[in-house]
N, C-alpha and C positions, 0 to 999 in steps of 0.2 A: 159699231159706232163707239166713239171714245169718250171720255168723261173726263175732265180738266179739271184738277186742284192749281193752288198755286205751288209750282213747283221745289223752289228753293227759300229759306228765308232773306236773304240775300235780294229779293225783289221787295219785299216790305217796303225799304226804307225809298224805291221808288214810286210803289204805291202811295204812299203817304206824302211825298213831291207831287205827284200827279193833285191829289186831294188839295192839297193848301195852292196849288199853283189855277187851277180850275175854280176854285171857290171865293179869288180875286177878282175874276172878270166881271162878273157884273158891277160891283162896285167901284171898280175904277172908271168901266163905261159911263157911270153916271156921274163921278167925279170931273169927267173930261168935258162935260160941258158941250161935246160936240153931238151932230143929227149918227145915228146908231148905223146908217148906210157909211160915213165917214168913218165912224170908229174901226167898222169890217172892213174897209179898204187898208189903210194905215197898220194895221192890226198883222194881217196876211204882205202886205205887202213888203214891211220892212223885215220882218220873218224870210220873206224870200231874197230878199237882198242880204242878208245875213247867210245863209246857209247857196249862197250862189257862188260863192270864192270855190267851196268847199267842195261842193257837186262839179263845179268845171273843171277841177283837176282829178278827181275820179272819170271825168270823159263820160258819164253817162247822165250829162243832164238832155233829155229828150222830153217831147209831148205825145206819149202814147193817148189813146181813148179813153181808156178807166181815170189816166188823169184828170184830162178835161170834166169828164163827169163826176169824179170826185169831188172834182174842185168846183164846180158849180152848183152841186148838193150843201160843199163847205159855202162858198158863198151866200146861197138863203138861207142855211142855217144861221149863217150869224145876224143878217139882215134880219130876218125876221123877228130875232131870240131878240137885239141888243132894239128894239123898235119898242118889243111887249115892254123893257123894263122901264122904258118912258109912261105904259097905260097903267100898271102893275107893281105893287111894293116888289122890291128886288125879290124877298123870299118866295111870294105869290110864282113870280114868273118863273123865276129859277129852279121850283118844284116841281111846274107842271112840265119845263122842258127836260128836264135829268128822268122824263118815262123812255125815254131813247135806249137806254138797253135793255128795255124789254121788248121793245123790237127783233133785237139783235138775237134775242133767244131764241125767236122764230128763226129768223134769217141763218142763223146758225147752223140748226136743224134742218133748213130746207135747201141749203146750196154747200154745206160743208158734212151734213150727216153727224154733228156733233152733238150730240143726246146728252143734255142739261140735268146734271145728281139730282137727288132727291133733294138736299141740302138747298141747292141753288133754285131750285123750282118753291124750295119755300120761302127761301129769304125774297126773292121774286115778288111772291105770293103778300108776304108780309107789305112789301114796300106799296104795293099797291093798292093794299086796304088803308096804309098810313096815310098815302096820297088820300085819298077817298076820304078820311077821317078829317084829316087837315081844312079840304075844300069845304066839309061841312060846316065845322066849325067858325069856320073865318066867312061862310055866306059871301063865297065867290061865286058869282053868276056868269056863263056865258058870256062873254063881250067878246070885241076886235081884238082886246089885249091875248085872249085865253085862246082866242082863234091862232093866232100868229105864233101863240108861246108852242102851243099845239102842231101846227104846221114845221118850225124850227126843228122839234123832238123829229119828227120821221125823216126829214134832209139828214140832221145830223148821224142817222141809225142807217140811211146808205153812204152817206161818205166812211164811217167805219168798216163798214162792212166790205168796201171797193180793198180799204187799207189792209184790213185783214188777206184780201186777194191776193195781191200785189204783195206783201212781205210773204206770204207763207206758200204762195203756190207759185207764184211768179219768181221767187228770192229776189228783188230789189230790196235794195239799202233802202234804210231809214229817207236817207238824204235823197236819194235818187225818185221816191215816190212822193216827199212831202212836197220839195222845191217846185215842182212843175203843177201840185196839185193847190197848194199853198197863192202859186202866182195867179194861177187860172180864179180862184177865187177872188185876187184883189182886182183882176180885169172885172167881172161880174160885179163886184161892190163900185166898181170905178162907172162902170158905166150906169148901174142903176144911179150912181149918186149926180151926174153930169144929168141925166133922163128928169131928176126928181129936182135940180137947181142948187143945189146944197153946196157949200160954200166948203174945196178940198183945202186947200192949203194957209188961209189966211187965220191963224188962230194965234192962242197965247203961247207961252214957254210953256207954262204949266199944262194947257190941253199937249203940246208935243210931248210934254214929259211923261204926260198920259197914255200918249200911243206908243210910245218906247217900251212903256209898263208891260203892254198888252202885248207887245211882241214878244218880252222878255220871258214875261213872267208863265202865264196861260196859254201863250202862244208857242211855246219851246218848254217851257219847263210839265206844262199842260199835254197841249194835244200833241208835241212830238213825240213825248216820251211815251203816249200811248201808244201812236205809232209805231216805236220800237217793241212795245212790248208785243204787238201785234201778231209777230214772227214765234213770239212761243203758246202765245194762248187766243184762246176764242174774243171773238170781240166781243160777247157779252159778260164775260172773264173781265175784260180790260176794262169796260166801260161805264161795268158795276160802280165803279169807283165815282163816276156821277151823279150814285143816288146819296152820295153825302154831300154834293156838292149845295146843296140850299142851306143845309144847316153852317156850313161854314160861310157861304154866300149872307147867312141871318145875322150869324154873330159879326160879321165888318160890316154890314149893313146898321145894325143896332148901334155897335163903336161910332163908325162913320161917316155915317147917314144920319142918325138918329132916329131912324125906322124902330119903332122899338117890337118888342118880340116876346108873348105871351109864354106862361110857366109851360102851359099846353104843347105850345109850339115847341120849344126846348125837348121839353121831354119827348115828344113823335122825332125831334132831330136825334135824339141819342137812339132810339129805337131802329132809326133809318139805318144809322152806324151799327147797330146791333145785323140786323139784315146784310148790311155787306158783308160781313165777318161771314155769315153762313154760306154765303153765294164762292165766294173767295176759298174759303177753308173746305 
């Protein structure tokens, strides 16, 4: 069984793209003014229209199974995640869904045989008494919101986990696994949103400008690049990278929002980041 650092420093500086590009989503979601089943359609969809020029002249744009079910994992994922941030202050919600690669630790270990460092079992270990620390503090109860934020984290910890498949054991391109996974999730958000009545395409400039963001920015600069990184490291390697995503998700939220964000709170974010650094290193 193998044990994963980051291998080169050279990936840093896409680490840290992955980071600022994932800890935009929630706050543009709520910027956009639109129902969070539209935001997940618009979001996947024009992502896949982007990256569809690019896959059909490679000739291997196809719909395998792992896609399908990737992309329908991606789909509740983001239904459910971008729903909580309407019950939920952005940080609230975005903390309790970024527990998704501690899933992955499992998952890792049970279908890849990938035995997690001592290092990464603690920074792990850390994060999830921060988590724990944080819900006390703030006297988060239970609700519909914590429920969905909840359900979100496990969808999101098997669509990695497919992706992880699919680049490292299948060899499929970045482009080849995302396009078809990516679109399968905007049929899934399209159709929930048509089921639920929700109003797809009549909106402002600024919500469009909204869902442009989301594709650009979180949606490529985000989770594809995890995707690529996929092919060199474990997914709970890659995905680590989501346990800082609340605390950057706090600070545009505080800017933005004007959610404002306790010294407490701050200081468990820099801790969070401290924890990735161990899992990572």
């Amino acid at each position: 069984m193998k044990v994963f650092k980051l291998k080169s420093l050279v990936d840093i500086p896409g680490f840290l793209a992955i980071w600022v590009s994932i800890s935009s989503a929630s706050v543009i979601v709520v910027l956009s003014n639109a129902p969070a089943e539209v935001c997940a359609f618009w979001r996947t969809f024009l992502t896949s229209l982007i990256f569809a020029p690019f896959t059909l002249t490679q000739r291997r744009f196809t719909f395998k199974p792992h896609h399908l079910l990737s992309g329908i994992f991606l789909g509740l994922h983001f239904v459910f995640w971008m729903q909580s941030l309407f019950l939920l202050p952005v940080y609230q919600s975005t903390l309790i869904v970024v527990t998704y690669p501690v899933f992955n630790v499992v998952l890792d270990f049970l279908i890849f045989h990938e035995k997690p460092g001592l290092k990464k079992i603690l920074g792990f270990s850390t994060a999830l008494i921060l988590l724990w620390v944080f819900l006390q503090v703030n006297n988060l109860t239970f609700n519909y919101g914590v429920f969905l934020a909840f359900a979100a984290a496990l969808f999101a910890a098997g669509y990695f986990e497919i992706g992880r498949y699919a680049r490292s054991r299948l060899g499929e391109s970045t482009l080849t696994y995302a396009t078809p996974t990516y679109l399968t999730a905007s049929a899934l958000a399209l159709l929930y949103s048509i089921l639920k009545g929700s109003e797809i395409v009549s909106y402002t400039l600024e919500t469009y400008v909204a869902f442009i963001l989301l594709a650009l920015v979180p949606m490529i600069g985000g989770h594809t690049l995890m995707n690529y990184y996929m092919k060199k490291y474990p997914a709970s390697t890659v995905t680590s990278i989501a346990l800082g995503e609340p605390f950057g998700a706090g600070l545009l939220g505080m800017v933005l929002l004007s959610q404002p964000l306790t010294p407490l709170s701050l200081f468990i974010g820099f801790l969070i980041i401290s924890s990735i650094i161990l899992i990572i290193y």
